[in-house]
Rosetta silent file (secondary structure, phi, psi, omega in degrees, C-alpha in Angstrom):
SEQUENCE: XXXXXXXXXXXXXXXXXXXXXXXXXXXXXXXXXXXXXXXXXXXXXXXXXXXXXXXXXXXXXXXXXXXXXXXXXXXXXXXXXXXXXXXXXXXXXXXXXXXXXXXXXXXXXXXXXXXXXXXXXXXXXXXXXXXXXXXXXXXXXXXXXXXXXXXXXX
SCORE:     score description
SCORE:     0.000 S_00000001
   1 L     0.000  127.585  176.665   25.609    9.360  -18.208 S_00000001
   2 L  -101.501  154.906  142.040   28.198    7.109  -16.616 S_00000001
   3 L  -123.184  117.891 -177.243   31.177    5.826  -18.532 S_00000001
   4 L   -96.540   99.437 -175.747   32.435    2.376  -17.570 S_00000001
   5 L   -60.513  136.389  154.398   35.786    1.536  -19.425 S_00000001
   6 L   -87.078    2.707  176.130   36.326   -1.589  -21.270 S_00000001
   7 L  -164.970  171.292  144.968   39.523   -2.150  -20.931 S_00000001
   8 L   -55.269  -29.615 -158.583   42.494   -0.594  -18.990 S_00000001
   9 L   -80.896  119.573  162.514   44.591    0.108  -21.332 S_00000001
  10 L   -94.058  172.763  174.313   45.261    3.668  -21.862 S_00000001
  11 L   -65.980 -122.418  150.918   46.985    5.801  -24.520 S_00000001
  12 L    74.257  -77.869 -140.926   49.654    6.399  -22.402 S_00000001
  13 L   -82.129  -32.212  172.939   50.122    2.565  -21.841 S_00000001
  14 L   -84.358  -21.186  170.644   49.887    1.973  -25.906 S_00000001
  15 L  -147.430   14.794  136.085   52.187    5.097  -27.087 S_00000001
  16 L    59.175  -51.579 -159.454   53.590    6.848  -24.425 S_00000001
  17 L   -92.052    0.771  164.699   55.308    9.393  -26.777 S_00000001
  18 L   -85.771  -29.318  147.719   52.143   10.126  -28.385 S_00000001
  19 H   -80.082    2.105  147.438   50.641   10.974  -25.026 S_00000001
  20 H   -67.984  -21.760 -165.209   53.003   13.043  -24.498 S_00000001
  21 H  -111.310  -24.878  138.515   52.562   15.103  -27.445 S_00000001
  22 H   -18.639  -76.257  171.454   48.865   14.883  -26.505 S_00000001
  23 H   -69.017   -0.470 -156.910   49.566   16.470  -23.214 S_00000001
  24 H  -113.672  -58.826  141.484   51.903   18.893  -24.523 S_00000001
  25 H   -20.696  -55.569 -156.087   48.958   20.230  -27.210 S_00000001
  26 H   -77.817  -44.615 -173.358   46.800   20.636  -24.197 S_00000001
  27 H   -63.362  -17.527 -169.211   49.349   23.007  -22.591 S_00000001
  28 H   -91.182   -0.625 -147.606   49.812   24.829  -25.546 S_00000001
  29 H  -139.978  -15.150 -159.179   46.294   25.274  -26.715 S_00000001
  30 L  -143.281  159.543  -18.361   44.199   25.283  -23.290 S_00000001
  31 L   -75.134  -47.014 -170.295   43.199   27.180  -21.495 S_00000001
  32 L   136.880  149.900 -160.496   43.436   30.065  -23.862 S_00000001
  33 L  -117.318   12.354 -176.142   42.943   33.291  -24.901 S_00000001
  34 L  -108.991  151.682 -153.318   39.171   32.900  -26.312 S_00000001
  35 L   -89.844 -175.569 -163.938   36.501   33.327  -23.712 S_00000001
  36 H   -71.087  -48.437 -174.014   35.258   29.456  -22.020 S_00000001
  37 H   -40.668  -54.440  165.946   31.522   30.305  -22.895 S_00000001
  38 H   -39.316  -64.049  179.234   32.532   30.339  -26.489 S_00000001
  39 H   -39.937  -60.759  163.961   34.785   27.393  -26.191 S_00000001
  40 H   -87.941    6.785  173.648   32.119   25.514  -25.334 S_00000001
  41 H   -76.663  -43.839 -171.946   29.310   26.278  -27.391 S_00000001
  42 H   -63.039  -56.350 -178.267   32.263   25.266  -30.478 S_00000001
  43 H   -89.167   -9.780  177.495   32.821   21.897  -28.722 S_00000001
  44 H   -90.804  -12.626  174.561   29.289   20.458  -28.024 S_00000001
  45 H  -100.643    6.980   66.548   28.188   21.688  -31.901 S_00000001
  46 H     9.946  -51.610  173.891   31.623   19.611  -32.652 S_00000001
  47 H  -103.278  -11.064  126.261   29.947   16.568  -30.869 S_00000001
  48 L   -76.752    6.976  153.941   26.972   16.759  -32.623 S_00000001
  49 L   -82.988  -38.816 -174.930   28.030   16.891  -35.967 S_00000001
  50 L   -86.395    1.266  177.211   30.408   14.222  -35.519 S_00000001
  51 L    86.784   16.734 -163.727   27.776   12.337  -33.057 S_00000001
  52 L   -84.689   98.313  159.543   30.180   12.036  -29.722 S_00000001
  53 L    -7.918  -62.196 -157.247   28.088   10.970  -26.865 S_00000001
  54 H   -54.433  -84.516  173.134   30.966   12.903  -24.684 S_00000001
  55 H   -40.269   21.661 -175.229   30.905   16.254  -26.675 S_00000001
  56 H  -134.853  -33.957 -162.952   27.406   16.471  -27.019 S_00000001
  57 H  -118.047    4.960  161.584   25.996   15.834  -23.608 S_00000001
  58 E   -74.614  130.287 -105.477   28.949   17.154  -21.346 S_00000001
  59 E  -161.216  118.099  150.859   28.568   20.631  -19.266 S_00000001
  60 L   -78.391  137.996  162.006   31.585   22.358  -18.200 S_00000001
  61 L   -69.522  -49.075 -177.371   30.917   23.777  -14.994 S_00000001
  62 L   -58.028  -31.884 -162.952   33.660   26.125  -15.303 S_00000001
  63 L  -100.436  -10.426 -179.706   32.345   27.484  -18.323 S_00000001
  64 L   -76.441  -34.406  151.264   28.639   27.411  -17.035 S_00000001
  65 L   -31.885  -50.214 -175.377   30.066   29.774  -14.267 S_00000001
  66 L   -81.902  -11.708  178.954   31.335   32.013  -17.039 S_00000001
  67 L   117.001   11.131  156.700   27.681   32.312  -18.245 S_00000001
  68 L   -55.978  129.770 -177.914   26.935   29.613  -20.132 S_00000001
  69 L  -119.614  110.947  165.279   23.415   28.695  -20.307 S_00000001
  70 L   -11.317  -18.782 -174.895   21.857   25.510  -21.365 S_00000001
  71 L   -68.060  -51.979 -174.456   19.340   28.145  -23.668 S_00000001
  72 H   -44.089  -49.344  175.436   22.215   28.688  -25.689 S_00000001
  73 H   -40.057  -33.376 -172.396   22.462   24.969  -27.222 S_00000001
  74 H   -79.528    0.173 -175.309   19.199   25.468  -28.904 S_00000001
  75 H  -101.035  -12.601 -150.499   20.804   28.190  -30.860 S_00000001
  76 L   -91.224  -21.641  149.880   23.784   25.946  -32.227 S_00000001
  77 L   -67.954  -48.865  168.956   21.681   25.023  -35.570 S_00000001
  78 L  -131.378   81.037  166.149   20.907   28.862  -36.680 S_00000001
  79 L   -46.757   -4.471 -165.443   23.348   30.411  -34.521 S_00000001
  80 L  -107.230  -35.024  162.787   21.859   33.582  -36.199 S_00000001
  81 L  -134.340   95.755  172.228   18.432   33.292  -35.077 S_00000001
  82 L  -173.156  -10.442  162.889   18.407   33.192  -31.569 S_00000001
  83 L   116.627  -19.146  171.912   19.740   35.780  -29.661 S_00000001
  84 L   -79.710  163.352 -169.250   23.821   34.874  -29.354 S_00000001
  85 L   -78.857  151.977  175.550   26.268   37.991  -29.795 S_00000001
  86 H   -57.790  -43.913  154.259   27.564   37.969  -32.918 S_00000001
  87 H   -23.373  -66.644 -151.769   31.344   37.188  -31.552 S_00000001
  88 H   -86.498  -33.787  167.421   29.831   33.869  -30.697 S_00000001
  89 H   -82.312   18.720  154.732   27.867   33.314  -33.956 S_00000001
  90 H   -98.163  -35.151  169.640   30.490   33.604  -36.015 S_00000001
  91 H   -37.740  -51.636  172.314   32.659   31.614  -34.106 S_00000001
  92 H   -48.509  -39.668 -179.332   29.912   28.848  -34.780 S_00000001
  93 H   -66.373  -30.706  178.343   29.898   29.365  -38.359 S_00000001
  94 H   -43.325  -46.910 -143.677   33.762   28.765  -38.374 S_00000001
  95 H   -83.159  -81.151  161.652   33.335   25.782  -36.718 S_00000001
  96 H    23.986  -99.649 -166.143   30.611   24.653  -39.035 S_00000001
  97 H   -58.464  -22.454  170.754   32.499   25.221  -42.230 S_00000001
  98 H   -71.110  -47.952  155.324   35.220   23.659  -40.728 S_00000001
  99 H   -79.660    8.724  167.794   33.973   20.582  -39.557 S_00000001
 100 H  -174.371    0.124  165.625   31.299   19.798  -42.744 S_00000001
 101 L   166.683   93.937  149.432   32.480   22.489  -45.761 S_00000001
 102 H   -38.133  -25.927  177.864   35.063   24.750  -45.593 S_00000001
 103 H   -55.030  -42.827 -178.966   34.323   26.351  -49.060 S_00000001
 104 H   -53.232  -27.159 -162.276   31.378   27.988  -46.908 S_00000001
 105 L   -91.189  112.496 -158.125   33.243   29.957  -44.969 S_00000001
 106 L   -94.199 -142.773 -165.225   32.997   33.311  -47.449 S_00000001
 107 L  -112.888  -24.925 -173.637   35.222   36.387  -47.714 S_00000001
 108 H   -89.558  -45.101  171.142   32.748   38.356  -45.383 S_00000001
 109 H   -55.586  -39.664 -167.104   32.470   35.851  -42.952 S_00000001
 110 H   -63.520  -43.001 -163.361   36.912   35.880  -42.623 S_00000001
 111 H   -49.528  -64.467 -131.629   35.907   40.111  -42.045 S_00000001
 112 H   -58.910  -24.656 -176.613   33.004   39.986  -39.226 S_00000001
 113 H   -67.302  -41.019 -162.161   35.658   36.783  -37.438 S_00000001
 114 H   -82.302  -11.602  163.441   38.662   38.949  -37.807 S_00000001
 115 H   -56.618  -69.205 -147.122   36.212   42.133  -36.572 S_00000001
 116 H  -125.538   -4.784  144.963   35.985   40.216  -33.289 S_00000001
 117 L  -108.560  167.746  172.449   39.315   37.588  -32.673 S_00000001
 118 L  -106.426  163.678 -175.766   42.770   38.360  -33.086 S_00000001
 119 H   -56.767  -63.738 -164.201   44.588   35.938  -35.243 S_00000001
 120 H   -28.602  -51.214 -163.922   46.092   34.302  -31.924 S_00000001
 121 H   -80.550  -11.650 -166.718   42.238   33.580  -30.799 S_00000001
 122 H   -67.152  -22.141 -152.791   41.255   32.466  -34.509 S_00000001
 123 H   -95.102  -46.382 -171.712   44.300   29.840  -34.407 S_00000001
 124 H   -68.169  -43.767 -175.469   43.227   28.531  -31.026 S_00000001
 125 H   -70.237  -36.035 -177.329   39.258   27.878  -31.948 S_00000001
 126 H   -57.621  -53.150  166.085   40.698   26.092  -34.632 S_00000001
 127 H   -72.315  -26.462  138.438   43.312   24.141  -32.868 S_00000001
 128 H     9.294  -72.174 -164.012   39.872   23.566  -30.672 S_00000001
 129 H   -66.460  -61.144  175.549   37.999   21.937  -33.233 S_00000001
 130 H    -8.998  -56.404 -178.773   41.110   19.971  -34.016 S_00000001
 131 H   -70.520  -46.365  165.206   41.297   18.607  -30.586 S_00000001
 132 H   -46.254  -54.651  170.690   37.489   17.962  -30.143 S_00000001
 133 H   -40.450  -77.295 -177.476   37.639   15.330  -32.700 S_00000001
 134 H   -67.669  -37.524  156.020   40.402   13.068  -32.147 S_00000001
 135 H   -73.609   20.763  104.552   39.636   13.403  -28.416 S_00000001
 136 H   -67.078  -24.948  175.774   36.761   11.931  -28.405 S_00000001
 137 H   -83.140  -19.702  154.409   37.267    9.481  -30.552 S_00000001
 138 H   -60.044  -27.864  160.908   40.318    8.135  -28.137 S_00000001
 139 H   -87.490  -30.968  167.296   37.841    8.046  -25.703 S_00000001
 140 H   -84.358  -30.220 -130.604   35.339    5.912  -27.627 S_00000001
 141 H  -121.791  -65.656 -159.999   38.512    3.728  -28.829 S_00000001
 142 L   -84.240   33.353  176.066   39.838    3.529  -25.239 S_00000001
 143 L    35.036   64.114 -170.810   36.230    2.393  -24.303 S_00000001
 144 L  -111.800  -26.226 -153.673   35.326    5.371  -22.168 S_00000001
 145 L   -68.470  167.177 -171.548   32.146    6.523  -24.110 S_00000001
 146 L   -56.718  160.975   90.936   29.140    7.353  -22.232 S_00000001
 147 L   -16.249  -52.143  169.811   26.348    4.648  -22.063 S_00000001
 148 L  -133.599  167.880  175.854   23.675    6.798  -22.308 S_00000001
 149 L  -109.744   78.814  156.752   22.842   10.385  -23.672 S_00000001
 150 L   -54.361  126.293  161.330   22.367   12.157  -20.507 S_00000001
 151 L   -52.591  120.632  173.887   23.505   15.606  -19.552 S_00000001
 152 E  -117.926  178.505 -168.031   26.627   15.516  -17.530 S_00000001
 153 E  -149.174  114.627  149.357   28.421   18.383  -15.251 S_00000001
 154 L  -120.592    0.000    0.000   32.364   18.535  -15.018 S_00000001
């Protein structure tokens, strides 16, 4: 996957104080007190529900390091039957209900999450998902998106 901008023009160059408040999010929110491997199972099941080239086919290195394994993706539809620690399937379900029905998200589910983040990490996968969205879509807007759907490594 390559991505060859369409234009120059960055956020930055169109709002300045909104890329600022952009970059100011990222300090506050990344990196984080949740571990990366998590982090990233939560943003590529982020870019395939919402369909984002970027989020779907991008590889952190850093977090591949941390033990992420490419096996793991195949788990991100029934996060429940396949073999991730429960820490990490619940996270998924958050994100889930969060990103396509929040109602879903029970009273049981709220235990086994609060069982295995502190509110501090629950607030962060959250501001997560947050971030996964419109930052991708600023990247598709600001003609950035991928070309093809390729695996990439950053």
């Amino acid at each position: 996957m390559r991505s060859t901008p369409r234009t120059d023009v960055t956020l930055e160059d169109v709002a300045p104080e909104l890329a600022a408040a952009q970059a100011r999010f990222m300090e506050v929110a990344y990196p984080g007190a949740v571990d990366l491997v998590t982090r990233e199972l939560l943003r590529i099941l982020s870019g395939r529900l919402s369909h984002c080239g970027i989020c779907r086919n991008l590889r952190l290195r850093a977090a591949i390091d941390r033990g992420f394994d490419e096996s793991m993706v195949s788990h991100l539809e029934d996060p429940e039957n396949g073999g991730l620690p429960e820490r990490q399937q619940i996270a998924l379900r958050l994100a889930n209900a969060f990103l396509t029905a929040p109602a879903n998200f029970s009273a049981e589910d709220r235990a086994v999450m609060e069982r295995h983040f502190t509110a501090e990490q629950i607030a962060e996968l959250l501001l997560d998902l947050i971030r996964f969205r419109p930052g991708s879509k600023l990247t598709v807007a600001s003609g950035r998106e991928p070309e093809s759907d390729e695996l990439v490594y950053a």
